[in-house]
C-alpha positions, 0 to 999 in steps of 0.5 A, spaced: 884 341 847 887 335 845 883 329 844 887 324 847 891 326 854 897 324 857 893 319 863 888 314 863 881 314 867 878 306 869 870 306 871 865 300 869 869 296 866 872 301 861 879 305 861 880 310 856 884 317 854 880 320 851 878 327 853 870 326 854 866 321 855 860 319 859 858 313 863 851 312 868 849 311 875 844 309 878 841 314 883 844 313 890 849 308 888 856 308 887 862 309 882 869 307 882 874 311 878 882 308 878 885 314 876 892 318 878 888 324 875 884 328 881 877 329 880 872 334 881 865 335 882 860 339 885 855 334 887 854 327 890 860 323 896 866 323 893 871 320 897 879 317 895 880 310 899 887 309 897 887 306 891 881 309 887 875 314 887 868 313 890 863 317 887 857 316 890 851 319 886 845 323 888 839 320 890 835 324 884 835 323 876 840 328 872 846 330 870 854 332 873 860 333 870 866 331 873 873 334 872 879 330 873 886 333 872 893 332 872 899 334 868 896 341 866 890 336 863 883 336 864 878 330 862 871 331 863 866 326 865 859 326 864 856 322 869 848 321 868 844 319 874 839 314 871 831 314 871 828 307 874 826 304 869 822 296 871 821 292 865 815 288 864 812 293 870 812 299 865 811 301 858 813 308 857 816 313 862 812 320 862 809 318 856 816 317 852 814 309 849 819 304 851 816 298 850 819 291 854 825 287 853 826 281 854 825 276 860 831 272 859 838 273 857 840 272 850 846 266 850 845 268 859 850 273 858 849 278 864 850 285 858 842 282 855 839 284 862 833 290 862 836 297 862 835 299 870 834 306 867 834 310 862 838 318 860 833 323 861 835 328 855 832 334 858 840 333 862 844 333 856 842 337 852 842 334 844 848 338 843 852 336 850 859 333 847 860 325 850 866 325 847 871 329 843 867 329 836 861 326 838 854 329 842 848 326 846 843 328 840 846 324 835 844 318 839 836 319 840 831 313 838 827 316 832 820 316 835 816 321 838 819 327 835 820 333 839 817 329 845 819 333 852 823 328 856 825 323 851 830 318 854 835 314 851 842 310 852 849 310 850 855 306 852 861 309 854 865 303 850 861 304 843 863 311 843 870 309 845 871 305 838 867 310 835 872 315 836 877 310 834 875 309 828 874 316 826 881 317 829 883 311 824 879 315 818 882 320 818 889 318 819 887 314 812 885 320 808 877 320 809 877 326 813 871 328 817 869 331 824 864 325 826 860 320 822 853 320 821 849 317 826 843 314 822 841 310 828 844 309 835 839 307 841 832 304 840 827 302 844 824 295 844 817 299 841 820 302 836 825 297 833 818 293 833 814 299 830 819 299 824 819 291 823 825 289 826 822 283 831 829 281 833 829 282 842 837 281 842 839 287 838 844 292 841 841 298 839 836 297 845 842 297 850 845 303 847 851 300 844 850 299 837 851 305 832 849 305 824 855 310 821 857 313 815 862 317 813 859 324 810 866 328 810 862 332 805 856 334 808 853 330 802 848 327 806 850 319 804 856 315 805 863 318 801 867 315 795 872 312 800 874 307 794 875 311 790 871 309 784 866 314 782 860 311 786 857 310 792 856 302 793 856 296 798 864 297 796 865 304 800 861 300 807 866 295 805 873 299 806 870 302 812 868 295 814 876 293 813 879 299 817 874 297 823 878 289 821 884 292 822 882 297 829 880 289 831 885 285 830 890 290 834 885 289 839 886 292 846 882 298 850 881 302 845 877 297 841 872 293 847 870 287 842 862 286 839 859 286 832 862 290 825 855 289 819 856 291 813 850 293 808 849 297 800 845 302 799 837 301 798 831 306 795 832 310 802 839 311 804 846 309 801 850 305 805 853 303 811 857 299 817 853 297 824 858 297 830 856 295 837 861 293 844 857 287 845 863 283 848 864 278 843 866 278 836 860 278 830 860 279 823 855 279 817 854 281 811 861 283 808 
């Protein structure tokens, strides 16, 4: 299946080509898909009003995979239905810590709001494509291993840019199959257990990913200047190429953060990237 179709799906603010992606709902309420695809799907109320799709999701917790098709091509949706989640009234979900986020929005921008819910992981599963070269397990918070449910976040618009950035790699000659998620989706407890007291921090709301490029599976970022060593230098040129993926702008890349960092005792270097909906940049 190719990565990008021949047509475009629109949902929750986000348009794409891409052949995977994934959003959520919340349950009993309604998306809307702009689309010349049709869609398919065995649950909920799905219904066309003539310029658009409403699907109507049901009323529990879980996940359904949509299938939209035109021209001999299929794009699948993995729509999540999400568990409630009521900040400041709750601390943690059947036993899974969360924490809480912050009363106020930061800068009053509508995208710092609570979570209403989370992704029950137990309707993934961890190895669940979520877009062509990326799964829903790469994005779990680090805390609590092996807990049965974990929940999470991740937003459709990261992975958007996470792809386009891979795509753009790999056209310059940095092959690999996906980057190496070293940190995806925290909740406020944990980003709090490992010293970070920061209550504005993308990860929290899913959209923000620390990412190296590890095409030979060595476990740290590659030489991607090609000088012999793994430094701050190598973070810096992917930084560069996510620049440049900016500058042209346009749906494949929705505006948010790009940081930079070096090595340490621990790990090697990396980038953070987030959709934050305004540009951001440190550390380069």
């Amino acid at each position: 299946m190719p990565d990008r179709l021949g047509f475009t799906a629109s949902f929750h603010g986000v348009t794409s080509d891409l052949s995977t992606l994934m959003t959520t709902v919340m349950p009993s309420e309604m998306i809307e898909i702009k689309t010349v695809a049709t869609p398919s799907v065995t649950a909920g109320d799905l219904s066309f009003t003539g310029t658009s799709w409403q699907w109507t999701a049901p009323p529990a917790p879980g996940r359904h995979e949509m299938t939209l098709t035109h021209g001999g091509e299929t794009m699948t949706l993995q729509i999540f239905v999400l568990t409630p989640f009521r900040n400041l009234e709750q601390s943690s979900l059947n036993g899974y810590k969360v924490g809480a986020y912050r009363k106020t929005l930061f800068k009053g921008l509508p995208n710092y709001a609570a979570p209403k819910g989370f992704i029950d992981l137990s309707a993934g599963p961890k190895n669940l494509k979520i877009s062509p070269h990326f799964t829903l397990g790469q994005f779990i918070c680090k805390q609590q291993p092996g807990h049965d449910p974990t929940y999470l976040l991740v937003q459709p618009e990261t992975l958007i840019k996470l792809e386009t950035l891979l795509e753009a790699a790999n056209k310059k000659g940095w092959n690999a199959k996906s980057f190496h998620v070293m940190s995806g989706f925290r909740t406020p407890h944990y980003n709090r257990s490992i010293g970070n007291r920061t209550t504005s921090s993308r990860h929290l709301y899913g959209d923000a990913t620390d990412i190296w490029l590890d095409g030979d599976g060595d476990g740290r970022m590659d030489d991607l200047n090609g000088d012999g060593k793994i430094t701050k230098d190598d973070a810096r040129a992917l930084a560069k190429l996510a620049e440049s993926l900016a500058a042209k702008g346009g749906r494949n890349w929705p505006s948010g953060g790009v940081g930079v960092y070096g090595p340490n005792s621990a790990r090697g270097p990396f980038i953070h990237i987030d959709s934050r909906g305004y540009r951001a940049r440190w550390g380069q």
